[in-house]
N, CA, C and O of each residue as an XYZ file, in Angstrom:
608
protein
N      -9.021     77.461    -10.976
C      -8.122     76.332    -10.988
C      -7.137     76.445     -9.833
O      -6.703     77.513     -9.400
N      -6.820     75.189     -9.363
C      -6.314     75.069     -7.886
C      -4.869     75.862     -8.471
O      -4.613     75.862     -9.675
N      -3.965     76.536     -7.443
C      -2.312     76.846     -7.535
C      -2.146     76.750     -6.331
O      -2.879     77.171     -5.436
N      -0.963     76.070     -6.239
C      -0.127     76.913     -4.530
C       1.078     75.719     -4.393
O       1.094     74.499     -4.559
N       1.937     76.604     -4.054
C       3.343     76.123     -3.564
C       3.549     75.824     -2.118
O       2.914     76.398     -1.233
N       4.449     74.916     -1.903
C       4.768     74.521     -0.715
C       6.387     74.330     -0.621
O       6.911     73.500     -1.365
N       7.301     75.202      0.422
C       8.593     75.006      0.632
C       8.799     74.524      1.628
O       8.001     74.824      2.517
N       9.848     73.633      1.965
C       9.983     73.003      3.457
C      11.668     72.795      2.984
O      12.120     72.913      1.845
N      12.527     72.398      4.439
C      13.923     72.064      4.551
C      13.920     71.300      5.254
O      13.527     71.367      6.419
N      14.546     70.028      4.464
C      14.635     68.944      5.243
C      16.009     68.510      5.224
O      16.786     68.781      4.308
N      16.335     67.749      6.372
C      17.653     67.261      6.847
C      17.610     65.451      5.924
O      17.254     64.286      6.098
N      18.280     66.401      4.890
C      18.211     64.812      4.163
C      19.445     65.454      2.713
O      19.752     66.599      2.379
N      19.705     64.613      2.382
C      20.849     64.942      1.273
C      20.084     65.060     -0.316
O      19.675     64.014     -0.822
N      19.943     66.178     -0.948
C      19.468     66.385     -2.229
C      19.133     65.260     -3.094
O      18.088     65.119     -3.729
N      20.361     64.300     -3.038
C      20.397     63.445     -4.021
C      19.115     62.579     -3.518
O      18.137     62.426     -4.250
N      19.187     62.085     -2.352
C      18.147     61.526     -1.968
C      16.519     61.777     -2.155
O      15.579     61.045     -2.463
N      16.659     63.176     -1.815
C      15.279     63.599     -2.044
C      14.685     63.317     -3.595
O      13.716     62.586     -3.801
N      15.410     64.001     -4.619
C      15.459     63.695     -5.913
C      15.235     62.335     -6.232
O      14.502     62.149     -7.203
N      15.744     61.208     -5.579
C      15.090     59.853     -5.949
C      14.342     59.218     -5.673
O      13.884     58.209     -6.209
N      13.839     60.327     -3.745
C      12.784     59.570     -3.350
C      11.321     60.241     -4.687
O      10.510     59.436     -5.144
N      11.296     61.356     -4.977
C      10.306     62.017     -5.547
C      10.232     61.446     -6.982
O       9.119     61.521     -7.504
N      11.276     60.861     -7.744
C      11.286     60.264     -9.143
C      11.198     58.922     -8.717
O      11.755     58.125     -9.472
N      10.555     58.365     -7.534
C      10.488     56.555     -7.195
C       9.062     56.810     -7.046
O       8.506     56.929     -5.954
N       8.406     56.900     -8.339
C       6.949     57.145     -8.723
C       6.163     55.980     -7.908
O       5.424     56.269     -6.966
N       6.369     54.678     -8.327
C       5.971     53.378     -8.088
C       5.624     53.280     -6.854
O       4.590     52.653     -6.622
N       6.189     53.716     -6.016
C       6.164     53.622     -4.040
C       5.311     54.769     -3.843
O       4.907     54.983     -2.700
N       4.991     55.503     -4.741
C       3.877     56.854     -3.921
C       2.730     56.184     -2.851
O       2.404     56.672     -1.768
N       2.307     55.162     -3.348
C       0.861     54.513     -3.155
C       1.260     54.299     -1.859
O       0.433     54.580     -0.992
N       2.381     53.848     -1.500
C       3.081     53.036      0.135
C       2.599     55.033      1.141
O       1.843     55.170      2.103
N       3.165     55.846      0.608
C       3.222     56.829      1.640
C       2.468     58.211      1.057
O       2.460     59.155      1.847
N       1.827     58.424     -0.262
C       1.708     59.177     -0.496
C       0.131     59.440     -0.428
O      -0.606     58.742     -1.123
N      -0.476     60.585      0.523
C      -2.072     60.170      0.835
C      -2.813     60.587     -0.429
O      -2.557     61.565     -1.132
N      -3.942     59.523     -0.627
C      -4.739     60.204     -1.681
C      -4.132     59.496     -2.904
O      -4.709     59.977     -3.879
N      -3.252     58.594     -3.302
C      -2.478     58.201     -3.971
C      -2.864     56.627     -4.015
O      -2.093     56.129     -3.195
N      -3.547     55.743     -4.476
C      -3.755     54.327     -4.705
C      -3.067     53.649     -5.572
O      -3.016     52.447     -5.309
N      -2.503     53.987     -6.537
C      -1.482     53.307     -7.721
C      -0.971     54.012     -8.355
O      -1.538     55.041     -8.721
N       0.310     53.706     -8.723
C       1.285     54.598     -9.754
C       1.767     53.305    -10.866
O       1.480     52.183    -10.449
N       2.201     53.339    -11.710
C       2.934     52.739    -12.794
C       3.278     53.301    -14.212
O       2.597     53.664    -15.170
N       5.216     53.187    -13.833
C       5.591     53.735    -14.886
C       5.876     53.026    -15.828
O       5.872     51.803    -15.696
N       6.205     53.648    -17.050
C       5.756     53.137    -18.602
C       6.966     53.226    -19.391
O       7.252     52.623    -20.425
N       7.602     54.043    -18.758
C       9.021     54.778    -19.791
C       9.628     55.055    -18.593
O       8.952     54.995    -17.567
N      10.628     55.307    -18.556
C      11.774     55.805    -18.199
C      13.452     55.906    -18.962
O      14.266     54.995    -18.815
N      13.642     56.709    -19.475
C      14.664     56.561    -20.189
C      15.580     58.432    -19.890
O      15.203     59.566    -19.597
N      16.886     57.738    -20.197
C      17.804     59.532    -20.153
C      18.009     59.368    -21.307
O      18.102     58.434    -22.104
N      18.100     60.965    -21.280
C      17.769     61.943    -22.731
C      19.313     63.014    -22.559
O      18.989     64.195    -22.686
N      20.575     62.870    -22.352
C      21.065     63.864    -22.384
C      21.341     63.956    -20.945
O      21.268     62.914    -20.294
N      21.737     65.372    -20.186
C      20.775     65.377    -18.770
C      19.401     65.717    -18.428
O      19.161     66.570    -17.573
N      18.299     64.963    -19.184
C      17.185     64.762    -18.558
C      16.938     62.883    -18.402
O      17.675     61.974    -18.783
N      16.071     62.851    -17.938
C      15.564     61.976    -17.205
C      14.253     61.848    -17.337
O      13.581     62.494    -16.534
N      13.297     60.740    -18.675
C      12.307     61.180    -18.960
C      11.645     60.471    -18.427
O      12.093     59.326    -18.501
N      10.741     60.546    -17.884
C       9.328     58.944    -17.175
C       8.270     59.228    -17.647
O       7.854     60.385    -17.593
N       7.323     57.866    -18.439
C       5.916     58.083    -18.178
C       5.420     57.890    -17.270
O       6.277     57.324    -16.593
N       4.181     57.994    -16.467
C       3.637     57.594    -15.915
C       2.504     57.821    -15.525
O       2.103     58.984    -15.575
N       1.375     56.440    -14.857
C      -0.062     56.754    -14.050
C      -0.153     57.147    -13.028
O       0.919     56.729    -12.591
N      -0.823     57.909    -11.813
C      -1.201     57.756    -10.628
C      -2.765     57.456    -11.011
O      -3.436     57.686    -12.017
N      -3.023     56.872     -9.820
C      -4.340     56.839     -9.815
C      -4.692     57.480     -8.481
O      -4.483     56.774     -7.495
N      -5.125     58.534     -8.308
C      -5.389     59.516     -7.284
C      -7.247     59.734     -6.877
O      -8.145     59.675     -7.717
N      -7.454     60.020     -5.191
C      -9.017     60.217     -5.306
C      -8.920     60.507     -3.901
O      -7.858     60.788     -3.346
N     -10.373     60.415     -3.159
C     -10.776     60.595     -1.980
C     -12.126     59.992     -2.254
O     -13.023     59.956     -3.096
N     -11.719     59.475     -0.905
C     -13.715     58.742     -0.790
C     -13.897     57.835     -2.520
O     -13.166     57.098     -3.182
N     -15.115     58.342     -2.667
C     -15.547     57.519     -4.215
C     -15.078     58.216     -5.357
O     -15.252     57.851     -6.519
N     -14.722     58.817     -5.136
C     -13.671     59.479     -6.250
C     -12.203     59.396     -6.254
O     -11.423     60.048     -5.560
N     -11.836     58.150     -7.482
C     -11.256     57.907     -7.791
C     -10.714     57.884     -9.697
O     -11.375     57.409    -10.621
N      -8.971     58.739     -9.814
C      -9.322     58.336    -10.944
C      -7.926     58.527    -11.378
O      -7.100     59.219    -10.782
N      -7.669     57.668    -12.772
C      -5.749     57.652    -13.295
C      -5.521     59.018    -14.399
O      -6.337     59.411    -15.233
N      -4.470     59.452    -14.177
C      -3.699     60.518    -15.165
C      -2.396     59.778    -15.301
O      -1.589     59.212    -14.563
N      -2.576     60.071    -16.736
C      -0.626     59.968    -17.005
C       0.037     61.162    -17.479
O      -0.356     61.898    -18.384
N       1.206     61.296    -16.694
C       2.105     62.471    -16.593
C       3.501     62.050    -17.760
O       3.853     61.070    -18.417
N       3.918     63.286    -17.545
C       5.368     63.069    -18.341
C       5.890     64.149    -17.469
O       5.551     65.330    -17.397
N       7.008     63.315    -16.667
C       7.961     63.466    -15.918
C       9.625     64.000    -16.519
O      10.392     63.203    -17.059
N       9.832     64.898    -16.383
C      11.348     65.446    -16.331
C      12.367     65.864    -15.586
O      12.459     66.994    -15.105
N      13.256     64.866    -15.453
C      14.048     65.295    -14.560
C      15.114     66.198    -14.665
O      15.928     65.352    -14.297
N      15.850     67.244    -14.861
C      16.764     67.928    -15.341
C      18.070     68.136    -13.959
O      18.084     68.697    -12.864
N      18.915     67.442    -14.665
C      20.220     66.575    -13.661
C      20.944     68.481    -13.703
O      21.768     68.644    -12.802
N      20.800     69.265    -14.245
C      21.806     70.645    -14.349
C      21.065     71.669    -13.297
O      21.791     72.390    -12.612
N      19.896     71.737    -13.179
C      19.074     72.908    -12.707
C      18.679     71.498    -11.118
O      18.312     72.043    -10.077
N      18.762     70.219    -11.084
C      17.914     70.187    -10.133
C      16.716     69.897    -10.062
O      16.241     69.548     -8.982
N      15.792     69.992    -11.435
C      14.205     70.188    -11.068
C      13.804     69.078    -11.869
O      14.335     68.375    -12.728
N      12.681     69.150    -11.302
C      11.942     68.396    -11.689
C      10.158     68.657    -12.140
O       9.329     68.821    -11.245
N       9.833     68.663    -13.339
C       8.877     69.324    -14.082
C       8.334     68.118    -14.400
O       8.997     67.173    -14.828
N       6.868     68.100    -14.167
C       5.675     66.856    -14.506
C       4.258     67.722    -15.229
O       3.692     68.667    -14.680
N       3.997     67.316    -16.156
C       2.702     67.899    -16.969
C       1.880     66.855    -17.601
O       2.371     66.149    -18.482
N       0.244     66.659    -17.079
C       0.119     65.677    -17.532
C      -0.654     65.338    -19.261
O      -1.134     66.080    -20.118
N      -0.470     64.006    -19.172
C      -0.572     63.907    -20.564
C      -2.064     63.362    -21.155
O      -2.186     63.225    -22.372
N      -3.020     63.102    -20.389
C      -4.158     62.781    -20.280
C      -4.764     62.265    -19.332
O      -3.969     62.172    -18.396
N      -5.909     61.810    -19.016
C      -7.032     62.101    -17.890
C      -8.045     62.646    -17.426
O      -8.752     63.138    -18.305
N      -8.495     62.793    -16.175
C      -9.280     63.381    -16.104
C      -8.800     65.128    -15.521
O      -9.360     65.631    -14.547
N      -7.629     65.907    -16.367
C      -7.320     67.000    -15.540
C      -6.963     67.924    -17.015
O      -6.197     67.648    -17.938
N      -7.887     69.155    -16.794
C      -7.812     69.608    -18.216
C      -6.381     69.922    -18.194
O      -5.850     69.971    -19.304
N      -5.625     70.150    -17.151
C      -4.067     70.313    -17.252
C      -3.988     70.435    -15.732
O      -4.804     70.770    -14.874
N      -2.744     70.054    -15.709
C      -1.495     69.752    -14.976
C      -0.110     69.797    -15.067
O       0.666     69.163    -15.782
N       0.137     70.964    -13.915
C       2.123     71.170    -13.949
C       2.276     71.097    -12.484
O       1.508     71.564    -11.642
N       3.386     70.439    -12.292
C       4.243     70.635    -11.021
C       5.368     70.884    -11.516
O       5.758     70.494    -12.616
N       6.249     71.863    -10.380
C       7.433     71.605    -10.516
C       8.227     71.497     -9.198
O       7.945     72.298     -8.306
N       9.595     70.198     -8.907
C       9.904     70.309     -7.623
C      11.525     71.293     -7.779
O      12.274     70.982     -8.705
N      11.805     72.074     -7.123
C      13.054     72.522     -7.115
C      13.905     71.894     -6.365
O      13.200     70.923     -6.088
N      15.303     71.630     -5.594
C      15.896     71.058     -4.932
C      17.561     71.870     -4.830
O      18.554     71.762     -5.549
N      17.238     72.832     -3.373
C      18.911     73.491     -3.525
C      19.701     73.041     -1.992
O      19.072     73.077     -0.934
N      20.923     72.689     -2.053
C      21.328     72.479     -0.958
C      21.361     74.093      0.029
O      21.369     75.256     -0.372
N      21.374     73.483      1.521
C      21.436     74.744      2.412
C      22.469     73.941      2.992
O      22.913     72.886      2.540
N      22.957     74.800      4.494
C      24.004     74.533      4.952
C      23.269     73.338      5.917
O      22.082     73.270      6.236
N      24.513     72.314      6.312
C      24.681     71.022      7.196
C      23.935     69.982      7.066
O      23.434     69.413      8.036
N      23.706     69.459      5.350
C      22.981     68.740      4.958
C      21.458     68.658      4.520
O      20.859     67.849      3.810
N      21.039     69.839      5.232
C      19.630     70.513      5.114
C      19.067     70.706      3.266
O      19.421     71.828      2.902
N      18.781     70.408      2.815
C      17.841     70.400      1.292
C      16.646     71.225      1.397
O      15.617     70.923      2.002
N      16.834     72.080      0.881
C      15.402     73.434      0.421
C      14.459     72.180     -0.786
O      14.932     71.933     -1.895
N      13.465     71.697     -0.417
C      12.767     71.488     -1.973
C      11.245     72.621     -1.732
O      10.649     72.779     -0.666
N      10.907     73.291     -3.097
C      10.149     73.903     -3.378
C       8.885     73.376     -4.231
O       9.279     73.097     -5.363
N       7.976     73.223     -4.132
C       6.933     72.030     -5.123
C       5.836     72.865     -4.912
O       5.331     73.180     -3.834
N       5.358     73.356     -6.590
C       4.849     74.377     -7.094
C       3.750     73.499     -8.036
O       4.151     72.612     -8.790
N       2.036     73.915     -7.881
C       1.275     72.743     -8.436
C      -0.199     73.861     -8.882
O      -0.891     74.522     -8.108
N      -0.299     73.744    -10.294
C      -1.320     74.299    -10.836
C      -2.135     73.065    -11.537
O      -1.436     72.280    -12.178
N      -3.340     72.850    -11.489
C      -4.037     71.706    -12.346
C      -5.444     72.409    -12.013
O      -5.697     73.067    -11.003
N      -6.473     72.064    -13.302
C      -7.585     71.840    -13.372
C      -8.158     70.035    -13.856
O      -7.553     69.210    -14.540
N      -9.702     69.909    -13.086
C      -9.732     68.974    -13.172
C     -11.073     69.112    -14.333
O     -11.973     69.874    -13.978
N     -11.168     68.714    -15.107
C     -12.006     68.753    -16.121
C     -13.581     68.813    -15.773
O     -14.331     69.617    -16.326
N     -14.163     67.549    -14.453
C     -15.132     68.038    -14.077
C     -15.513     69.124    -12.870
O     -15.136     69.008    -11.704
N     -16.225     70.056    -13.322
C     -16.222     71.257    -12.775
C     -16.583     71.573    -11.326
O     -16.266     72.604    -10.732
N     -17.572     70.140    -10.638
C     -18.213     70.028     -9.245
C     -16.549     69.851     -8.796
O     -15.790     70.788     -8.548
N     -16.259     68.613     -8.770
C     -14.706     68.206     -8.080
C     -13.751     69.547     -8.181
O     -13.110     70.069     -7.269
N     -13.850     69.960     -9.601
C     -12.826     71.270     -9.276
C     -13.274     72.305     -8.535
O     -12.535     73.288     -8.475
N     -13.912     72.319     -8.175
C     -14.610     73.639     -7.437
C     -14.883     72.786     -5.774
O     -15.396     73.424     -4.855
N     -14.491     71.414     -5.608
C     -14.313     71.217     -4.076
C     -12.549     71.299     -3.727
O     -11.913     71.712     -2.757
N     -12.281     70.873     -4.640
C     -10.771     70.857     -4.956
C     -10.268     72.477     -4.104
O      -9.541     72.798     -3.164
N     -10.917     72.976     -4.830
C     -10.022     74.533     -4.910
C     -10.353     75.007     -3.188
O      -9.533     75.848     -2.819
N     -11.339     74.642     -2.145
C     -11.808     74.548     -1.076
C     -10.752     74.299     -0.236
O     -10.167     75.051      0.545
N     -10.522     72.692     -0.603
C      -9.202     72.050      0.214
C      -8.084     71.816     -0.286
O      -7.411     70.959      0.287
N      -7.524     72.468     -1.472
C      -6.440     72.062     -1.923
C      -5.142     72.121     -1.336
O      -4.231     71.294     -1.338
N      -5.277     73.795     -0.594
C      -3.920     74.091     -0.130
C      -3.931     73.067      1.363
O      -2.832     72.630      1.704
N      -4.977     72.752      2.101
C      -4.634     71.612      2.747
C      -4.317     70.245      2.609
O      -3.836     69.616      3.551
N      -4.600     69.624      1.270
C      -3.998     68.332      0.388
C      -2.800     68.282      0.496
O      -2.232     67.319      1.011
N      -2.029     69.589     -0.096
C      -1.374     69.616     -0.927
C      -0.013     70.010      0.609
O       1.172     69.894      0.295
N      -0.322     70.401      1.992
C       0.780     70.288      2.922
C       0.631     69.038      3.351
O       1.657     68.602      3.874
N      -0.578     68.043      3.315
C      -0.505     66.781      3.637
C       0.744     65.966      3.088
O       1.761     65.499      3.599
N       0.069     66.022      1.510
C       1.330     65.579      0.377
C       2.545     66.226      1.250
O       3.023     65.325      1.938
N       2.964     66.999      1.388
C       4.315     67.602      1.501
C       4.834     67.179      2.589
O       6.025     66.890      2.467
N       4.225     66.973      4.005
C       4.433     66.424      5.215
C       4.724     64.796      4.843
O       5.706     64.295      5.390
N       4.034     64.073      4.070
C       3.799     62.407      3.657
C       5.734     62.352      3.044
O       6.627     61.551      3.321
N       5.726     63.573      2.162
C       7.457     63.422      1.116
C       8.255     63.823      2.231
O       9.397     63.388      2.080
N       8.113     64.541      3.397
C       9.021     64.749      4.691
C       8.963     63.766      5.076
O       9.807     62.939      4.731
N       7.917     63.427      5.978
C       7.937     62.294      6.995
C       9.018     60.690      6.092
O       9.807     59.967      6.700
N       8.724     60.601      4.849
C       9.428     59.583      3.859
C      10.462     59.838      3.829
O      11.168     58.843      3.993
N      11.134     60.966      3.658
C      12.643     61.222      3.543
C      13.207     60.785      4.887
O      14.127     59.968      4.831
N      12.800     61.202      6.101
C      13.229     61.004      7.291
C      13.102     59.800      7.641
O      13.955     59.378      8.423
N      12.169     58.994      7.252
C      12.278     57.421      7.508
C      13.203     56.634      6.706
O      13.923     55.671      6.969
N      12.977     57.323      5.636
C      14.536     56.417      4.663
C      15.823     57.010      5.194
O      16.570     56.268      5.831
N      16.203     58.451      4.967
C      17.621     58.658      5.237
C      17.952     59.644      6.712
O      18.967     60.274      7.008
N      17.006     59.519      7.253
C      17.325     59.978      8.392
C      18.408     60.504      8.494
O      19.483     60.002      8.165
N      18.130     62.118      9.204
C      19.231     62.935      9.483
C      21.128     62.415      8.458
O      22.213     62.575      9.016
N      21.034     62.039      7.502
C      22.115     61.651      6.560
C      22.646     63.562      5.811
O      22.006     64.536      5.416
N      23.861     63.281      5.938
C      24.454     64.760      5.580
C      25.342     64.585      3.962
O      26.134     63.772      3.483
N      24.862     65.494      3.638
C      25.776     65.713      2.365
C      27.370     65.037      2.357
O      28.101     65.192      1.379
């Protein structure tokens, strides 16, 4: 089953990042590999921040929807997604988010999933850790087009 983390620092203000990554709905606009999202719930719980939601994710002819349950936790920063059915015998991410010095934002995004059918998971696990800096370059390149160089 695929794992691997990806850290990057970007010149963008925490808060921002945090809303670009919980603005599920817009993945499809910048996020590769990503064709539809729609959320179902969203409601606060306290300080969390709960969302349902679909992606519908693929490559080539493979295409297909999971719904996640999204948590946002306003005290720690993070953000924890596990999904709730689909085609993925499981799924966790988690994004971290700590300020560094001169506006700079550490996010950390940590991703274990299996996909139930066993051919795809076993091409998966081939190219994942290259997906998965694509994804991460797609949530950079987005931050910098929305808030450009913006400082704490």
């Amino acid at each position: 089953m695929p794992k691997a983390s990806v850290k990057r620092l970007i010149e963008c203000k925490k808060k921002d990042l945090i809303e670009l990554v919980l603005d599920i709905e817009k993945y499809p606009e910048f996020v590769p590999f990503c064709f539809d999202a729609k959320i179902y719930e969203n409601k606060k719980d306290g300080d969390l921040q709960k969302i349902i939601a679909d992606l519908t994710i693929g490559k080539g002819p493979f295409k297909d929807t999971y719904k996640s349950d999204v948590a946002f936790n306003e005290k720690t920063d993070s953000i924890y997604v596990k999904n709730i059915e689909g085609p993925l015998n499981h799924l966790t991410n988690n994004w971290t988010f700590t300020d560094k010095n001169n506006g700079i934002t550490e996010i950390t995004f940590d991703i274990d999933f299996e996909i139930k059918n066993k051919f795809l998971n076993s091409l998966m696990v081939v190219s994942f850790q290259f997906g998965l800096e694509k994804i991460a370059d797609a949530f950079q390149k987005r931050a910098e087009e929305l808030f450009g160089n913006s400082k704490n």
